[in-house]
mmCIF entry with sequence, helices, sheets and N, C-alpha, C, O atoms, coordinates in Angstrom:
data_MODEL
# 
_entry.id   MODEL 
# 
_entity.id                         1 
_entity.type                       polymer 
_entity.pdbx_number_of_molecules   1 
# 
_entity_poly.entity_id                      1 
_entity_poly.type                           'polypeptide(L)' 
_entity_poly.nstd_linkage                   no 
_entity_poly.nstd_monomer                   no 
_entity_poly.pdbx_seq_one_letter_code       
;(UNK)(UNK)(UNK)(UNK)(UNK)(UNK)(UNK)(UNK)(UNK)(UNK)(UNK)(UNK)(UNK)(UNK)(UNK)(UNK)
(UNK)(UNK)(UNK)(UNK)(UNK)(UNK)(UNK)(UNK)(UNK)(UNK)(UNK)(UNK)(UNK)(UNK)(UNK)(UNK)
(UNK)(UNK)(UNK)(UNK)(UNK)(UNK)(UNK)(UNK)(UNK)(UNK)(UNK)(UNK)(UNK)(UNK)(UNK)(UNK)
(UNK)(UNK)(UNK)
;
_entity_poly.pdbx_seq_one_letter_code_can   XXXXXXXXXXXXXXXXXXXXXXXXXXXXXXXXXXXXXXXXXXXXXXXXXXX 
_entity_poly.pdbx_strand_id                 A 
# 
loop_
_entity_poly_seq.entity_id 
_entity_poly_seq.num 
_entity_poly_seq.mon_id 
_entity_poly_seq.hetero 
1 1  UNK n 
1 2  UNK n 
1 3  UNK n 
1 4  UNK n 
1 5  UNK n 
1 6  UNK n 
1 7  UNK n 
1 8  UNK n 
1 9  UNK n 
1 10 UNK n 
1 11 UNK n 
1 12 UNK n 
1 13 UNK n 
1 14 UNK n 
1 15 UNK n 
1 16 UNK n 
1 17 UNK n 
1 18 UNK n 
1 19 UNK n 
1 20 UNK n 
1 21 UNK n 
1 22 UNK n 
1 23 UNK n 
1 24 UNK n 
1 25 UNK n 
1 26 UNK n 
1 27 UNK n 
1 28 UNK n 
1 29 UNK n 
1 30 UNK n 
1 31 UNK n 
1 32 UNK n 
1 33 UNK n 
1 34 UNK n 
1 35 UNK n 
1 36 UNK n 
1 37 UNK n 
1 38 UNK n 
1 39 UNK n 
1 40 UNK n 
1 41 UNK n 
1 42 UNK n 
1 43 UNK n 
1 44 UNK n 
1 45 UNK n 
1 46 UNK n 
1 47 UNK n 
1 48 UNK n 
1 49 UNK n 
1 50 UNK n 
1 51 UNK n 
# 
_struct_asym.id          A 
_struct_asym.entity_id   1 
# 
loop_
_struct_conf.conf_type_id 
_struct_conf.id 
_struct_conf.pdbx_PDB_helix_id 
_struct_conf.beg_label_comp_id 
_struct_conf.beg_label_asym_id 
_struct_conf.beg_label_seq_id 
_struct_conf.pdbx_beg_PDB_ins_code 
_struct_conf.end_label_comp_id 
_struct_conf.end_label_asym_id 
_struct_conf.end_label_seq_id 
_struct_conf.pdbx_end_PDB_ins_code 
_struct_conf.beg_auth_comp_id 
_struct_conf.beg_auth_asym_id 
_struct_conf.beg_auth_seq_id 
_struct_conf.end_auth_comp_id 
_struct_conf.end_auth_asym_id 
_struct_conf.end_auth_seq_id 
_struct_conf.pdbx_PDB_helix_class 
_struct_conf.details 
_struct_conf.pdbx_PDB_helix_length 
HELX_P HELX_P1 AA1 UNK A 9  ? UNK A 20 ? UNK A 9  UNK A 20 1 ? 12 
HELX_P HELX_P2 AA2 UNK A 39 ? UNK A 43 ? UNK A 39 UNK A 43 1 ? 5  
HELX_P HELX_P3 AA3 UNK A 45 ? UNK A 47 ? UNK A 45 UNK A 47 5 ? 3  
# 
_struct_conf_type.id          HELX_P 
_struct_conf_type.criteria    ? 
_struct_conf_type.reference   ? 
# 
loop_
_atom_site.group_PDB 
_atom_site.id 
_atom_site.type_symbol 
_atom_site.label_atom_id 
_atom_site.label_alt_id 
_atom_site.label_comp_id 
_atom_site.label_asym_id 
_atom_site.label_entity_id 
_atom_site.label_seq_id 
_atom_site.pdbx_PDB_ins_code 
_atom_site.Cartn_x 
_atom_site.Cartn_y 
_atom_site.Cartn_z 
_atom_site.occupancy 
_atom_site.B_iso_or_equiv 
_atom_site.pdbx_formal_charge 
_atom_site.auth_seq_id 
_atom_site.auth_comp_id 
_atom_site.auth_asym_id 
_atom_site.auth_atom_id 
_atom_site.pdbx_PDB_model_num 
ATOM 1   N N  . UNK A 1 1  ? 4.708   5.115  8.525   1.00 0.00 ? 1  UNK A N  1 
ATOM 2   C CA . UNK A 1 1  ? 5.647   4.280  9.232   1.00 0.00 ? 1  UNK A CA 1 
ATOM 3   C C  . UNK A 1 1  ? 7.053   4.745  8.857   1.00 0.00 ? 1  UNK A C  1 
ATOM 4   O O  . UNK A 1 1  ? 7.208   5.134  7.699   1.00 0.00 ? 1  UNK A O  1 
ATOM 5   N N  . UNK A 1 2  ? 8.000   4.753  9.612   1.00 0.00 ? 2  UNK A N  1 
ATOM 6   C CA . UNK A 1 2  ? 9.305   5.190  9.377   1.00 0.00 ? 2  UNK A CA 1 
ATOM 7   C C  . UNK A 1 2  ? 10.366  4.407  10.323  1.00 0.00 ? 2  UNK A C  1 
ATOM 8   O O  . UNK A 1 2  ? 10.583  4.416  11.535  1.00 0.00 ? 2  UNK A O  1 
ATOM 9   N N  . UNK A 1 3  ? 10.886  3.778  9.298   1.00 0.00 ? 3  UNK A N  1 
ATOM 10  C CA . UNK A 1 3  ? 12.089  2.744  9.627   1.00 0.00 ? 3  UNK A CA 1 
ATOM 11  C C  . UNK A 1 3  ? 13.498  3.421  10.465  1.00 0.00 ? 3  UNK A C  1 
ATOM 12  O O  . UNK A 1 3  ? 14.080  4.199  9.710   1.00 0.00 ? 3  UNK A O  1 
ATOM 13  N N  . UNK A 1 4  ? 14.123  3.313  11.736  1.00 0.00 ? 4  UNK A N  1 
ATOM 14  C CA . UNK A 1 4  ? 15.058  3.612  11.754  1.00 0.00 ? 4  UNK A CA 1 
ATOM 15  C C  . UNK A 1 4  ? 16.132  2.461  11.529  1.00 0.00 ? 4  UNK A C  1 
ATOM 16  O O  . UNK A 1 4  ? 17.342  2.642  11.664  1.00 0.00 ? 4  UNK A O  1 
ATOM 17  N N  . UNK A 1 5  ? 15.609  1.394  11.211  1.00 0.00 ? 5  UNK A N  1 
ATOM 18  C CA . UNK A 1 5  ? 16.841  0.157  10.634  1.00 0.00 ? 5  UNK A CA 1 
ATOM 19  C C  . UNK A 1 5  ? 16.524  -0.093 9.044   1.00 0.00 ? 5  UNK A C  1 
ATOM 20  O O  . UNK A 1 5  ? 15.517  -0.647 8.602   1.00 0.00 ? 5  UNK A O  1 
ATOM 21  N N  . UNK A 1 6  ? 17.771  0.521  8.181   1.00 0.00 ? 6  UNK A N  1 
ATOM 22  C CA . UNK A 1 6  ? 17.577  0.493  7.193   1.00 0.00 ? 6  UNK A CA 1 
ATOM 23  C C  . UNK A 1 6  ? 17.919  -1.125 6.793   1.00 0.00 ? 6  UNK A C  1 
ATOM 24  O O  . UNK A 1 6  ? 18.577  -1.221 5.757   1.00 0.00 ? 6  UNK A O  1 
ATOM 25  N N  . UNK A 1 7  ? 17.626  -2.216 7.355   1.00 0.00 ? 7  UNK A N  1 
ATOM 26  C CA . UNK A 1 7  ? 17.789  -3.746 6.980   1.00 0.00 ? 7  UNK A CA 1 
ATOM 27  C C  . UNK A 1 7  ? 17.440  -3.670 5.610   1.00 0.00 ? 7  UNK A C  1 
ATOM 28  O O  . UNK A 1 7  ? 16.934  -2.620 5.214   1.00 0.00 ? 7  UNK A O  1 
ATOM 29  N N  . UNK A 1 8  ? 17.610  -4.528 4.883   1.00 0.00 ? 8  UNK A N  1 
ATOM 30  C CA . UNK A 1 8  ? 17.034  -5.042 3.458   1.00 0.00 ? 8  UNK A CA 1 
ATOM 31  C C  . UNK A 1 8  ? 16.571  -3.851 2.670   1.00 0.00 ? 8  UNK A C  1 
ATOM 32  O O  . UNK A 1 8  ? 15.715  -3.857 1.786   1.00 0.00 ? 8  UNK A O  1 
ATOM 33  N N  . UNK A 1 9  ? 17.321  -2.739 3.159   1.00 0.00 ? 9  UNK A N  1 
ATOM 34  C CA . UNK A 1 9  ? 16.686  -1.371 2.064   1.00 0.00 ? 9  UNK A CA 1 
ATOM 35  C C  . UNK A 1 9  ? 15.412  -1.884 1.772   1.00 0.00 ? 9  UNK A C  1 
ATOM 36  O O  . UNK A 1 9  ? 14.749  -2.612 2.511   1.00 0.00 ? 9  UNK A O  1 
ATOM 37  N N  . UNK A 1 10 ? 14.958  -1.280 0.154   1.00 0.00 ? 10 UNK A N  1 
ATOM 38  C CA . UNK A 1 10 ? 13.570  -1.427 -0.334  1.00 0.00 ? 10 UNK A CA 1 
ATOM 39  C C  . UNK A 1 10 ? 12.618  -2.685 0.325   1.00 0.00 ? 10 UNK A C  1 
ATOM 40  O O  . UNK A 1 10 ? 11.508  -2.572 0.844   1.00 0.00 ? 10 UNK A O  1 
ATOM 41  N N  . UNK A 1 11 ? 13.460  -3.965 0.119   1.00 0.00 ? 11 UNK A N  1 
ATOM 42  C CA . UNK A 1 11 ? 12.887  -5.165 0.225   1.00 0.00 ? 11 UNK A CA 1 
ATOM 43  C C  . UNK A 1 11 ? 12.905  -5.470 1.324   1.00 0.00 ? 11 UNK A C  1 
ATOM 44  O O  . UNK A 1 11 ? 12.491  -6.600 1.583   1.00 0.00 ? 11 UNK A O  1 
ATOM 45  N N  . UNK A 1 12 ? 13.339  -4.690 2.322   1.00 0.00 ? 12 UNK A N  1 
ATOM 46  C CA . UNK A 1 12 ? 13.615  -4.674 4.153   1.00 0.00 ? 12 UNK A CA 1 
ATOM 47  C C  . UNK A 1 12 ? 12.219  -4.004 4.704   1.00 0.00 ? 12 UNK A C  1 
ATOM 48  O O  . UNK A 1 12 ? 11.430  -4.403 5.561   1.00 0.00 ? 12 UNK A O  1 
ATOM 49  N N  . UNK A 1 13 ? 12.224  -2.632 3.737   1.00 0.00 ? 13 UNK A N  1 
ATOM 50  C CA . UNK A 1 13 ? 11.479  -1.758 3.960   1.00 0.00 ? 13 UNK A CA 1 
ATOM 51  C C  . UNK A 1 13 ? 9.670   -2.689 3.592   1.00 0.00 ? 13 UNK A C  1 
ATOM 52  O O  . UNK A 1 13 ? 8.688   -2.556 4.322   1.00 0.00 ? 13 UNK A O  1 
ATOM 53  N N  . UNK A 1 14 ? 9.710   -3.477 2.423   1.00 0.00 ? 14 UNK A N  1 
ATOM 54  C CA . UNK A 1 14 ? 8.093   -3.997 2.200   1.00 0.00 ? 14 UNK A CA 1 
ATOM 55  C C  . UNK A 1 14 ? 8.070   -5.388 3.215   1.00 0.00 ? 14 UNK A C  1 
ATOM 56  O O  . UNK A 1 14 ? 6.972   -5.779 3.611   1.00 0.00 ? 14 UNK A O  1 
ATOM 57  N N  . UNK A 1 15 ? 8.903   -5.876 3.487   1.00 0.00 ? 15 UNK A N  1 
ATOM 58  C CA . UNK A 1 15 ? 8.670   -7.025 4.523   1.00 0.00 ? 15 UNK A CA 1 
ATOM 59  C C  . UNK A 1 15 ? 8.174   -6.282 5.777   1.00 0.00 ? 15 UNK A C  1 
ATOM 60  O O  . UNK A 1 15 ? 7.153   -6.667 6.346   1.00 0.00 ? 15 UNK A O  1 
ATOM 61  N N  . UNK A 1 16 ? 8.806   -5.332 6.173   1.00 0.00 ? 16 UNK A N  1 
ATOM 62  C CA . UNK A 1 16 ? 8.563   -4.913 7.589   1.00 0.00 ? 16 UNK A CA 1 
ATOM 63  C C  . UNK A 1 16 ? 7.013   -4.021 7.415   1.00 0.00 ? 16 UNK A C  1 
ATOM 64  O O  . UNK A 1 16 ? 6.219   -3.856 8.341   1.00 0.00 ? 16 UNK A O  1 
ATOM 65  N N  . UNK A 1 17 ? 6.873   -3.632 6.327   1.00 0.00 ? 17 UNK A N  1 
ATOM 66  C CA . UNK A 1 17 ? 5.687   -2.725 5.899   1.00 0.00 ? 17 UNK A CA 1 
ATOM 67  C C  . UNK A 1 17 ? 4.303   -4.219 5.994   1.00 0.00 ? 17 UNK A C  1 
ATOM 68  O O  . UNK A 1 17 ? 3.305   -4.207 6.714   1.00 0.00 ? 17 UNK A O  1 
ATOM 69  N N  . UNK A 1 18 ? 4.674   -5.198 5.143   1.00 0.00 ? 18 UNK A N  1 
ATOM 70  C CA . UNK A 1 18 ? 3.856   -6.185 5.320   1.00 0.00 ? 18 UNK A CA 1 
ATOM 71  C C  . UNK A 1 18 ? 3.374   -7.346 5.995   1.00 0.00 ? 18 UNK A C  1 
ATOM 72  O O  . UNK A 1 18 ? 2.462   -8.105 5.665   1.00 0.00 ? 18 UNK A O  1 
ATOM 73  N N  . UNK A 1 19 ? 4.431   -7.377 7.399   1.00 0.00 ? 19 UNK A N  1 
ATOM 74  C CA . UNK A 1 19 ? 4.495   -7.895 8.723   1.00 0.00 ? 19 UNK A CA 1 
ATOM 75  C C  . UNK A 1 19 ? 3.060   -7.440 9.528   1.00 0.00 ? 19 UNK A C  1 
ATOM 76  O O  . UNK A 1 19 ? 2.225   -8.145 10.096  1.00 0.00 ? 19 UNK A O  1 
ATOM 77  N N  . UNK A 1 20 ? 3.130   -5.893 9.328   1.00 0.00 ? 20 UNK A N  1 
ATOM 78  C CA . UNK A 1 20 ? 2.371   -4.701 10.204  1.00 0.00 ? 20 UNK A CA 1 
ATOM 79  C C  . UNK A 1 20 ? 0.420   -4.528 9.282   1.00 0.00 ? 20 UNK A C  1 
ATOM 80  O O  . UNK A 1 20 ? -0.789  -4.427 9.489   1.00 0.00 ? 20 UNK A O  1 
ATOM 81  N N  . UNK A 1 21 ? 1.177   -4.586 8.559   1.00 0.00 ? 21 UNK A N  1 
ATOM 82  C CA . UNK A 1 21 ? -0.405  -4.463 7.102   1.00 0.00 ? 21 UNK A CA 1 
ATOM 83  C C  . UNK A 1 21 ? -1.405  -5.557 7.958   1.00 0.00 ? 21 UNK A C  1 
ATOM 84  O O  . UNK A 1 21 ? -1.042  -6.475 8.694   1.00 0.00 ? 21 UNK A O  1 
ATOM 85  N N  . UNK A 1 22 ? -2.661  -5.173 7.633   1.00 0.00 ? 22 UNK A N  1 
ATOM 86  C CA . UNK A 1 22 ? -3.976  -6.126 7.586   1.00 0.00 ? 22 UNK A CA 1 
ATOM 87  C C  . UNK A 1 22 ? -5.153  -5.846 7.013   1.00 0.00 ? 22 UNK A C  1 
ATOM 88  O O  . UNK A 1 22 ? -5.598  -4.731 7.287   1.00 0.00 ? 22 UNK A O  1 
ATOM 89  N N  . UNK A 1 23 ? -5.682  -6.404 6.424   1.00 0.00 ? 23 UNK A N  1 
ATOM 90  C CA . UNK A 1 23 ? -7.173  -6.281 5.789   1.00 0.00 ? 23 UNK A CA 1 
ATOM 91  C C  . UNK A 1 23 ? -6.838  -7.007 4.027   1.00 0.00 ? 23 UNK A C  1 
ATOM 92  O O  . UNK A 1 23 ? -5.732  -7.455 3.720   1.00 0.00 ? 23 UNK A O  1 
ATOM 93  N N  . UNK A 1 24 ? -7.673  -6.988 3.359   1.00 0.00 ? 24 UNK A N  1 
ATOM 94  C CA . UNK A 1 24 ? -8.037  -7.667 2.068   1.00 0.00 ? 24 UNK A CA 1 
ATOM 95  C C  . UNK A 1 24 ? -7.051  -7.502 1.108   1.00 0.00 ? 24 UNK A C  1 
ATOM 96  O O  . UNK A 1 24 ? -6.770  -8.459 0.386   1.00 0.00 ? 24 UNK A O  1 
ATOM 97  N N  . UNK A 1 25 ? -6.311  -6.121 0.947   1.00 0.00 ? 25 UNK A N  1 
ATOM 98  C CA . UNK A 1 25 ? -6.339  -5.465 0.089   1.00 0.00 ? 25 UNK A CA 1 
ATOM 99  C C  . UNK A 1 25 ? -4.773  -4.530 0.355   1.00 0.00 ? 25 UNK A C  1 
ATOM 100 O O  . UNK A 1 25 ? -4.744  -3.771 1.324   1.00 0.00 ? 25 UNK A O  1 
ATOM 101 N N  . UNK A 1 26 ? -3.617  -4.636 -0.484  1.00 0.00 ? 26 UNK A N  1 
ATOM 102 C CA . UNK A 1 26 ? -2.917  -3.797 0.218   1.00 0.00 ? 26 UNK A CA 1 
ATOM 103 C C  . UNK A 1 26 ? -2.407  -3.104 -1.098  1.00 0.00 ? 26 UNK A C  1 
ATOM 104 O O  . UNK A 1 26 ? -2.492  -3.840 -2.081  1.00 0.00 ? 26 UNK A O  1 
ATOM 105 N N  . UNK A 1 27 ? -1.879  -1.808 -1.342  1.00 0.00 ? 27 UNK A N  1 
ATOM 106 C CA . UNK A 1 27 ? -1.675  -1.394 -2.391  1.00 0.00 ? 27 UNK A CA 1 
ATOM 107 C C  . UNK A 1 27 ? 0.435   -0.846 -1.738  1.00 0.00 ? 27 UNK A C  1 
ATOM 108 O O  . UNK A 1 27 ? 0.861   -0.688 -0.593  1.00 0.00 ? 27 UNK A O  1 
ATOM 109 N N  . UNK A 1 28 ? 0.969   -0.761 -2.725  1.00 0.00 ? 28 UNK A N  1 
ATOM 110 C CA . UNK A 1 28 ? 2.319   -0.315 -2.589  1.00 0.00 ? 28 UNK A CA 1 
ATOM 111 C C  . UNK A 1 28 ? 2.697   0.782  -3.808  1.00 0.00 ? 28 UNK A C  1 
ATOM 112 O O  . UNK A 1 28 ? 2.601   0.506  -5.004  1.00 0.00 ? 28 UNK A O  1 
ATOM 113 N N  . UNK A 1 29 ? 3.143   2.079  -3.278  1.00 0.00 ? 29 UNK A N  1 
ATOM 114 C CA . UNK A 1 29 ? 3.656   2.833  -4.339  1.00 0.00 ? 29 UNK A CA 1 
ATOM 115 C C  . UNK A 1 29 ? 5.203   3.412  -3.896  1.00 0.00 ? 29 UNK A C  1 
ATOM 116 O O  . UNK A 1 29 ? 5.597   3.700  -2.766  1.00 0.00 ? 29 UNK A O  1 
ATOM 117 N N  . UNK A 1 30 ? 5.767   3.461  -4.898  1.00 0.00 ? 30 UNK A N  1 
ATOM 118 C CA . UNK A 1 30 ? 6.793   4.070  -5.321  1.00 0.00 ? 30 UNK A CA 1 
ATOM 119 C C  . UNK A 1 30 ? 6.652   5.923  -4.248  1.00 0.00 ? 30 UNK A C  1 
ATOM 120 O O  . UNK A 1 30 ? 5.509   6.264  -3.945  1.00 0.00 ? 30 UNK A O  1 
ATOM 121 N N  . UNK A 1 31 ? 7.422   6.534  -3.972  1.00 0.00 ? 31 UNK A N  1 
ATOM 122 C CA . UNK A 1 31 ? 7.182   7.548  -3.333  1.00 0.00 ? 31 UNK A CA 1 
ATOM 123 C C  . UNK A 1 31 ? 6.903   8.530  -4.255  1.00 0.00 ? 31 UNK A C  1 
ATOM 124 O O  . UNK A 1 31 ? 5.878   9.125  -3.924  1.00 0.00 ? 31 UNK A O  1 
ATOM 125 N N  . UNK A 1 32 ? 7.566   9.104  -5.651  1.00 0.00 ? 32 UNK A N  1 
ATOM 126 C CA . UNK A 1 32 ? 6.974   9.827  -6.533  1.00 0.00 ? 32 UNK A CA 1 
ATOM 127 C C  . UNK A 1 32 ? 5.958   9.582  -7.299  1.00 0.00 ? 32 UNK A C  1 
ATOM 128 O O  . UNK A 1 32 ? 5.671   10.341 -8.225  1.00 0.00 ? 32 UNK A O  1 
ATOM 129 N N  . UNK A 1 33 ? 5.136   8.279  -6.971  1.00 0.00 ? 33 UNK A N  1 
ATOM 130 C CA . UNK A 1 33 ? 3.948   8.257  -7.775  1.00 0.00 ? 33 UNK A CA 1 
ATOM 131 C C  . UNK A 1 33 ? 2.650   8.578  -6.708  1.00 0.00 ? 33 UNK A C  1 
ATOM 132 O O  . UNK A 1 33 ? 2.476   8.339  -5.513  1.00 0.00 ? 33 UNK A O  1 
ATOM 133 N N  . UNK A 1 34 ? 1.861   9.221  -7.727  1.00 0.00 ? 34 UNK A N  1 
ATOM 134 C CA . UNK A 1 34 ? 0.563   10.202 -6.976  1.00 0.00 ? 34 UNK A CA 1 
ATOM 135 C C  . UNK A 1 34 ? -0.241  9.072  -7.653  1.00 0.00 ? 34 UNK A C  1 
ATOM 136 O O  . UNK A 1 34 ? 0.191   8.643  -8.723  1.00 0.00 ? 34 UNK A O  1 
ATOM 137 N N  . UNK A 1 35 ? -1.473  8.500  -7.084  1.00 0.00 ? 35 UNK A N  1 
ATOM 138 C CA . UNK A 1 35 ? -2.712  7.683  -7.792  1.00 0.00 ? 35 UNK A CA 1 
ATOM 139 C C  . UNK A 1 35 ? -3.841  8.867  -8.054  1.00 0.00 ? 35 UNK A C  1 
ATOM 140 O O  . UNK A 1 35 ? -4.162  9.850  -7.386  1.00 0.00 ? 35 UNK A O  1 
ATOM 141 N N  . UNK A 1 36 ? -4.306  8.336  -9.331  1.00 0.00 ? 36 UNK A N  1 
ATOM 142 C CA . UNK A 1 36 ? -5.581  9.252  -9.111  1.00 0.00 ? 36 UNK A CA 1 
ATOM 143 C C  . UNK A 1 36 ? -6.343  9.514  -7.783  1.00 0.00 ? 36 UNK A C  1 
ATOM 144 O O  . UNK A 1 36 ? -5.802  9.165  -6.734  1.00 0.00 ? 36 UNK A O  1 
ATOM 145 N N  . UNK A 1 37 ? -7.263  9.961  -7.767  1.00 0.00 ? 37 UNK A N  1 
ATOM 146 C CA . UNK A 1 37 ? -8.324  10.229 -6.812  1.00 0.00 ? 37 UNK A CA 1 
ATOM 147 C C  . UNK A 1 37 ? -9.292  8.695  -6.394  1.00 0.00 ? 37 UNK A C  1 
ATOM 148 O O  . UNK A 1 37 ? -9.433  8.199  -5.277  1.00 0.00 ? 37 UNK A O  1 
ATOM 149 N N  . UNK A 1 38 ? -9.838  8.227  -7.679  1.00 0.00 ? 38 UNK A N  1 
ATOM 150 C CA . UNK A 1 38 ? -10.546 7.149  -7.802  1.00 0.00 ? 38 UNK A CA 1 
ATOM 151 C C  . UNK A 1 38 ? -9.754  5.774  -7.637  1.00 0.00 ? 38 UNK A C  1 
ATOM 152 O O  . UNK A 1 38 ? -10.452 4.761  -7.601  1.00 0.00 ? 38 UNK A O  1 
ATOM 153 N N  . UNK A 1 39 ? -8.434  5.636  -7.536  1.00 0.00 ? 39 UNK A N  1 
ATOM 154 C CA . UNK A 1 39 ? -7.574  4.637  -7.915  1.00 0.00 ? 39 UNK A CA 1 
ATOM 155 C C  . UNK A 1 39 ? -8.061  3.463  -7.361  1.00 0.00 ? 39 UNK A C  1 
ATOM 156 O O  . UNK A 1 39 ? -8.044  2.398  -7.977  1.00 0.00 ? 39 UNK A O  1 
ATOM 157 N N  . UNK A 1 40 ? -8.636  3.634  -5.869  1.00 0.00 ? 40 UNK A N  1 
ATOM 158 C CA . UNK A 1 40 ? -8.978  2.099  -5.140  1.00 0.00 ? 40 UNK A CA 1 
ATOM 159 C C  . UNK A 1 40 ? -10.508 2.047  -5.822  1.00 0.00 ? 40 UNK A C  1 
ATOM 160 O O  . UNK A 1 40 ? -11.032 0.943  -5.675  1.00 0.00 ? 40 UNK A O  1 
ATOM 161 N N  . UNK A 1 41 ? -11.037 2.680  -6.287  1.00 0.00 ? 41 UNK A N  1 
ATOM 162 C CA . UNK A 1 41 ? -12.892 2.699  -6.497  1.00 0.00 ? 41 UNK A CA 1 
ATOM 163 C C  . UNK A 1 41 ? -12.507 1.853  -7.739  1.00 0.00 ? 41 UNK A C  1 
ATOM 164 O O  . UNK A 1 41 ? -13.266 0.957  -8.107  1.00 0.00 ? 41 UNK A O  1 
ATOM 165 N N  . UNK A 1 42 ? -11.275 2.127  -8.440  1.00 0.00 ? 42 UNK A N  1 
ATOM 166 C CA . UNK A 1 42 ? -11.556 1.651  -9.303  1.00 0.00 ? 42 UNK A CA 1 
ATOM 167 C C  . UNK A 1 42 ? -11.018 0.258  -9.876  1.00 0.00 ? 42 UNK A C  1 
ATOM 168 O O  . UNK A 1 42 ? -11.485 -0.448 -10.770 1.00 0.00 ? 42 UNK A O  1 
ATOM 169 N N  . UNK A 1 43 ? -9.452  0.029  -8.766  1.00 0.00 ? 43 UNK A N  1 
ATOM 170 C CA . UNK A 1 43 ? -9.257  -1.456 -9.150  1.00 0.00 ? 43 UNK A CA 1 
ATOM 171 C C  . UNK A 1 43 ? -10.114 -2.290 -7.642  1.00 0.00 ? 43 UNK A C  1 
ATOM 172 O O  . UNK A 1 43 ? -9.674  -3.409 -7.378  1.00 0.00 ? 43 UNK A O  1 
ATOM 173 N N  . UNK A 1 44 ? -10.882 -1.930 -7.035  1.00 0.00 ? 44 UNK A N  1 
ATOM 174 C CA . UNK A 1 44 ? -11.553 -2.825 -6.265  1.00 0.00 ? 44 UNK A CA 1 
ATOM 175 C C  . UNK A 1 44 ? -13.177 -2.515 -6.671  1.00 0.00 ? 44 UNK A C  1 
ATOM 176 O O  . UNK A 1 44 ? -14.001 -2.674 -5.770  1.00 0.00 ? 44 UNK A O  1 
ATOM 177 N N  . UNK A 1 45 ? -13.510 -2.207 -7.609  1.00 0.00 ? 45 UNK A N  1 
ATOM 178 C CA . UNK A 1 45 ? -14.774 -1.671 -7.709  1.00 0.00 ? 45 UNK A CA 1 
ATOM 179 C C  . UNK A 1 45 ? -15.897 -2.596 -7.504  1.00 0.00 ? 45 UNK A C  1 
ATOM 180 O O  . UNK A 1 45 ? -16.967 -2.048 -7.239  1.00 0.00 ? 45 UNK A O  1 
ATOM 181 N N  . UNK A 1 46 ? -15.887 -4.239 -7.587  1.00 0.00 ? 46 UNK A N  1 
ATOM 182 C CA . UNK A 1 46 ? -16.549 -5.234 -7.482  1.00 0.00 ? 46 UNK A CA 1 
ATOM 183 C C  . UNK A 1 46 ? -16.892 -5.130 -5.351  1.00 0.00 ? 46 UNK A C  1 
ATOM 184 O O  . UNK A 1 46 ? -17.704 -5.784 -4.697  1.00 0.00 ? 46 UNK A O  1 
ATOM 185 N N  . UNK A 1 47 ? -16.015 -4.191 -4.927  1.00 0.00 ? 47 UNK A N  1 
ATOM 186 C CA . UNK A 1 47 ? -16.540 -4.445 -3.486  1.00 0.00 ? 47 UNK A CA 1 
ATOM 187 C C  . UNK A 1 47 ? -16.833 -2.960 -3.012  1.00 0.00 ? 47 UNK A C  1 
ATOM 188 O O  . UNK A 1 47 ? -16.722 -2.807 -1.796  1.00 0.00 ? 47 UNK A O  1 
ATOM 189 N N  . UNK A 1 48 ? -17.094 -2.133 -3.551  1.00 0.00 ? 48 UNK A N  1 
ATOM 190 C CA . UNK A 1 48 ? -17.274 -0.957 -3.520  1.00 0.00 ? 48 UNK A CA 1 
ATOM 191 C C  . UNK A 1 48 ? -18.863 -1.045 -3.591  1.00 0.00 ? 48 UNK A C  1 
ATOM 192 O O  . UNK A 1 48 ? -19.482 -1.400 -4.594  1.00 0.00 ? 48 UNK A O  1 
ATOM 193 N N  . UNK A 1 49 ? -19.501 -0.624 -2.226  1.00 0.00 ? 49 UNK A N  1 
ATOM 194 C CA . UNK A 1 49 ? -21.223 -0.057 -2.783  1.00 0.00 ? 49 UNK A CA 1 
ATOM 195 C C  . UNK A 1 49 ? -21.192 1.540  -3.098  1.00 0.00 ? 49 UNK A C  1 
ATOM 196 O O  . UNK A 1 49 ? -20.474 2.412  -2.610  1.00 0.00 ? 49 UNK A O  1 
ATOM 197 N N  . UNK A 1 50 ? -22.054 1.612  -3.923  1.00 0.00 ? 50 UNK A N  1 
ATOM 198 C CA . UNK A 1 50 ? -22.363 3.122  -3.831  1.00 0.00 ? 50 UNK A CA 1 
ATOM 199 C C  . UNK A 1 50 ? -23.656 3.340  -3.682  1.00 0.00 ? 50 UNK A C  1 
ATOM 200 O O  . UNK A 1 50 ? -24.613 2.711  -4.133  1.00 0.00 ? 50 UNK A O  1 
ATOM 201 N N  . UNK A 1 51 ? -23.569 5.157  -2.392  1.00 0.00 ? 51 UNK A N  1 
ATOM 202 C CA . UNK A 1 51 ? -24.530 5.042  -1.778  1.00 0.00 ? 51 UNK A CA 1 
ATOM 203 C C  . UNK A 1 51 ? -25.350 6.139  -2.311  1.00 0.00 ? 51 UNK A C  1 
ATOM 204 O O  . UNK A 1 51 ? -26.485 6.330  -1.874  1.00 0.00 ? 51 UNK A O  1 
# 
């Protein structure tokens, strides 16, 4: 998603990000942070089957 109204900078930017969002579960990062590989397996792992 890419804002051309910089409203509310950062806090402009997660309202309008979380207006648009849907489902259970929403994660937010910083732009220089990389998550592991496993990152959602592992803080949602209670809804995770493995097959």
């Amino acid at each position: 998603m890419h804002r051309t109204n910089r409203a509310g900078f950062k806090a402009g930017a997660l309202k309008d990000g979380l207006d648009k969002a849907s489902g259970e579960f929403i994660a937010i990062f910083d732009a220089d942070f990389v998550p592991d590989p496993d990152f959602c397996a592992r803080l949602c792992h209670f809804s995770v089957q493995k097959r």
